[in-house]
N, C-alpha and C positions, 0 to 999 in steps of 0.2 A: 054508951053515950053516942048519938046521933050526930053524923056531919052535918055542920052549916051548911043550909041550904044557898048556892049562890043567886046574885039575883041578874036577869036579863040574858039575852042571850048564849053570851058568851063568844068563842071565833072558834070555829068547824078548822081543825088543823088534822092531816095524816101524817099516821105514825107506821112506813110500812105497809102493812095490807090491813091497819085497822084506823076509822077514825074518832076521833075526842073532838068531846068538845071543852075547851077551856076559856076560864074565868081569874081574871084578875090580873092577866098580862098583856099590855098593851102593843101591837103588832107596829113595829119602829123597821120599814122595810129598809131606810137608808142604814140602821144598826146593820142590818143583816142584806147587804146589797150585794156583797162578795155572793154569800149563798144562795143568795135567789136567784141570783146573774147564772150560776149553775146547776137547780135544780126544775127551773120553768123549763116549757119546751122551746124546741127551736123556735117557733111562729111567733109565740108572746116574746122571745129571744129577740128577734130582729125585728115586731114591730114596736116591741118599746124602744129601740136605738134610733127608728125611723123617726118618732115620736119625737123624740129628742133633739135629733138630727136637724129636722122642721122647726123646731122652737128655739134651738139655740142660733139657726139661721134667719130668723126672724127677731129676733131680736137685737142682731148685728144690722140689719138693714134696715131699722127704727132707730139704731145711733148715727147709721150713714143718713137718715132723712132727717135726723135735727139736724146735719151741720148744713154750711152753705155749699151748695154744689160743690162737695168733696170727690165725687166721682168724674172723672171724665166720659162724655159718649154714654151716660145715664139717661137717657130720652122720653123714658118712659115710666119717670118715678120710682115707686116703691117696688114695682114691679122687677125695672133692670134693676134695683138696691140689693132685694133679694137674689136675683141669680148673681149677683158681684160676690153677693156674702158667700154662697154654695161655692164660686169659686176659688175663693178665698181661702172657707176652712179648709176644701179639700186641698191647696193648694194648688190648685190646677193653671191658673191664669195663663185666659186665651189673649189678653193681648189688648180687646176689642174696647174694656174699661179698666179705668185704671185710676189710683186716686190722684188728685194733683192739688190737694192742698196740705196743710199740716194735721187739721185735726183728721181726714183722710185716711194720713200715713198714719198717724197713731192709733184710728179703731182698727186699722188691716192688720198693723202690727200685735197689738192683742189677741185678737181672732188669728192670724197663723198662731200664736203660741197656743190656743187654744185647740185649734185644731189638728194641731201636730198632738198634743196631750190626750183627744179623745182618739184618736186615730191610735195611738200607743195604748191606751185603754183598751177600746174594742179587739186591735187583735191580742192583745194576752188573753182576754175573755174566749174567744173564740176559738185560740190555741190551747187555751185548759181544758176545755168542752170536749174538744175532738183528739185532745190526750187522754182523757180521764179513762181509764179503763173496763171498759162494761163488762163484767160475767153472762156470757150464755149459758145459764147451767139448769137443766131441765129437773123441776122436782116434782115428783108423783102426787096427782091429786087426793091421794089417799093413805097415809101412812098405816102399819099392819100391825096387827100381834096374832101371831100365829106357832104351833110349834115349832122345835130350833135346837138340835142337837141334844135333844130328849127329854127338852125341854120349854121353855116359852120365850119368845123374844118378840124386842117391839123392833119393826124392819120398816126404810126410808128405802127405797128406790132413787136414785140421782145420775143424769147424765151429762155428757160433756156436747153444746149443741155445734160447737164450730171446726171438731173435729182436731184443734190443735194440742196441742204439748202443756198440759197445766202438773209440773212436778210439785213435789213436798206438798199434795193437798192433805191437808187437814180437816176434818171434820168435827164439828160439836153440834151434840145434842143436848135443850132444855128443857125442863116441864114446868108451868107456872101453875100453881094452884093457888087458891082463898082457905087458908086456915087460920084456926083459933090458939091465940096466944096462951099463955097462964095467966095474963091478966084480964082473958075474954072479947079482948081486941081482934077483929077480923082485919088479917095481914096477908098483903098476895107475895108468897114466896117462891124461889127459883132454885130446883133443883137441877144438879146436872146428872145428865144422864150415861152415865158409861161405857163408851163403846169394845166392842170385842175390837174390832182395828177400827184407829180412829184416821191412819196415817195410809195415802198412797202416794207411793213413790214416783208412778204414772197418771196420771186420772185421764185418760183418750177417749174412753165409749160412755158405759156402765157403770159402774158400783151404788152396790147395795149396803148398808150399814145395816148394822144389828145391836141392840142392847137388849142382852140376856138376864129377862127380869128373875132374879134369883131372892134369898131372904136381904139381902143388900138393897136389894133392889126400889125408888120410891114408887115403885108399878106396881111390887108386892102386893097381891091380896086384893089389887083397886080393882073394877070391872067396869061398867058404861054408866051403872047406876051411880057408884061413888067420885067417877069423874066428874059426871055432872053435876051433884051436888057443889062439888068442889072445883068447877068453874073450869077442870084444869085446859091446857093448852100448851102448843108444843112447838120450839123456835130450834131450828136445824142453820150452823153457818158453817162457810165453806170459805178456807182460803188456801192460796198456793200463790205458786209463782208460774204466770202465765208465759213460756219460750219464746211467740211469738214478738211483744211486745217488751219484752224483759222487765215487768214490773209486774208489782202485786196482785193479786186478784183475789177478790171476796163476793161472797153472795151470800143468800140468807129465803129461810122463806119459812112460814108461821102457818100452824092448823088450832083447831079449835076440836075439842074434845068428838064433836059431831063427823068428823072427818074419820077419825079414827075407822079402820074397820076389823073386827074378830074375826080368826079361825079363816083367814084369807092366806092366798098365796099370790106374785105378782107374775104374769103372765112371760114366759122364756122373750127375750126379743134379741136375743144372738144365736146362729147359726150357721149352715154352711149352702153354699146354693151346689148346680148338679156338678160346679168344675170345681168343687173343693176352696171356694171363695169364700170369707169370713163373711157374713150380713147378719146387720142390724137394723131391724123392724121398727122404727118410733111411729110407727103408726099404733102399735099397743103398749106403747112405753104404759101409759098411764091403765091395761086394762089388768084387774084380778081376779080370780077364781076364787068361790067356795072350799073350802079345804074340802078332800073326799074324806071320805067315813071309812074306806078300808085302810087308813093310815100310811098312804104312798108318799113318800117324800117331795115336795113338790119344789119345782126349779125356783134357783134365786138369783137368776141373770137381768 
């Protein structure tokens, strides 16, 4: 049986590193203000507060010009109204206007509680933002299947870019493919993939993952041909607990079967310089080799 086909557009939404487009759920940004307050960039960040900013001070100095000369030393209409209101919500009051009647005192009063309340707003928004803690975690533009202790495995390259202390990382590997149910239903399901060490006690440079496809294995027997048909694709997350900042820290990053490369090895990028100095090359984090044909082991740094 054949999905309903939706009708119209629909809303272009990303999911990570891929986008959908969906139908049938209506985009309620105020639902979702917390979220989007945190996932837009900085620029749309601070010029929708500007935005705001402008309009709810404007609108304070259209209830100062209905009343009757509520301001004092206001000379120049809506004009001084508006800079009374700026100095208002921000609380700043230079002194120079001031209101001197009742209805006045009562829109000021409003507007300070209001702008004590965005003002308490804005910085919790802005102190979540610059707490939230980012992952620099460099992952290989190419994940591998190559041999592996005499056998095959599929290997992830992953680096730590900021150089600090990320303990208990933990690793997980996924693979999604489109398979056929017993009732003939095409279902995308999510296998996980097994790591030989899933867990580092350090994570400071390097580390390479491995899952040794064996008869267990959902890689068993698949090759480029059978991925493809079967759509599969591959979602790698990363968490630990970052020293620096003493909280959590996760990251994630997703390939498509196309990505994949065979019978490759990932290029050494630790060693030592001429005074016995540990160095790491990210300038070939991301380069690999053809496997040689005389069966040399090839580095997994």
């Amino acid at each position: 049986m054949s999905a309903p086909q939706p009708r119209g557009k629909g809303r272009l939404v990303r999911i990570g590193t891929r986008e959908v487009r969906a139908h049938g759920l209506r985009a309620n940004v105020w639902r979702d203000l917390f979220h989007h307050s945190m996932t837009v960039p900085w620029s749309l960040f601070f010029a929708s507060f500007a935005v705001v900013f402008l309009t709810v001070n404007t609108f304070y100095a259209m209830l100062y010009w209905l009343g009757d000369a509520p301001i004092a030393n206001a000379r120049q209409g809506f004009e001084d109204l508006f800079y009374f209101s700026i100095e208002t919500l921000a609380t700043v009051g230079y002194g120079d206007m001031h209101p001197q009647t009742s209805y006045g005192h009562l829109v000021a009063t409003i507007e300070i509680f209001t702008g004590m309340s965005i003002l308490a707003v804005m910085t919790g928004m802005v102190f979540a933002r610059f707490s939230k803690p980012r992952a620099r975690v460099l992952f290989a533009r190419h994940p591998l299947i190559g041999p592996y202790e005499g056998g095959e495995a599929f290997m992830l390259r992953m680096a730590n870019a900021p150089h600090n202390m990320v303990t208990e990382a933990t690793a997980k590997l996924w693979m999604t493919r489109v398979e056929t149910t017993a009732e003939g239903q095409m279902m995308r399901r999510f296998h996980e993939l097994k790591l030989e060490r899933a867990q580092n006690p350090v994570f400071a440079l390097s580390w390479t993952i491995f899952h040794v496809i064996d008869e267990t294995s959902p890689l068993y027997g698949q090759d480029a041909q059978t991925l493809e048909r079967s759509q599969a694709s591959f979602v790698v997350t990363l968490s630990g607990l970052d020293e620096t900042s003493g909280q959590s820290m996760n990251a994630r990053s997703g390939y498509d079967h196309q990505t994949l490369r065979w019978r490759h090895f990932y290029v050494d990028i630790l060693g030592q310089d001429d005074d016995g100095m540990a160095i790491i090359d990210y300038g070939r984090f991301h380069d690999t080799q053809v496997l040689p044909d005389h069966g040399q082991t090839p580095p997994t740094c």
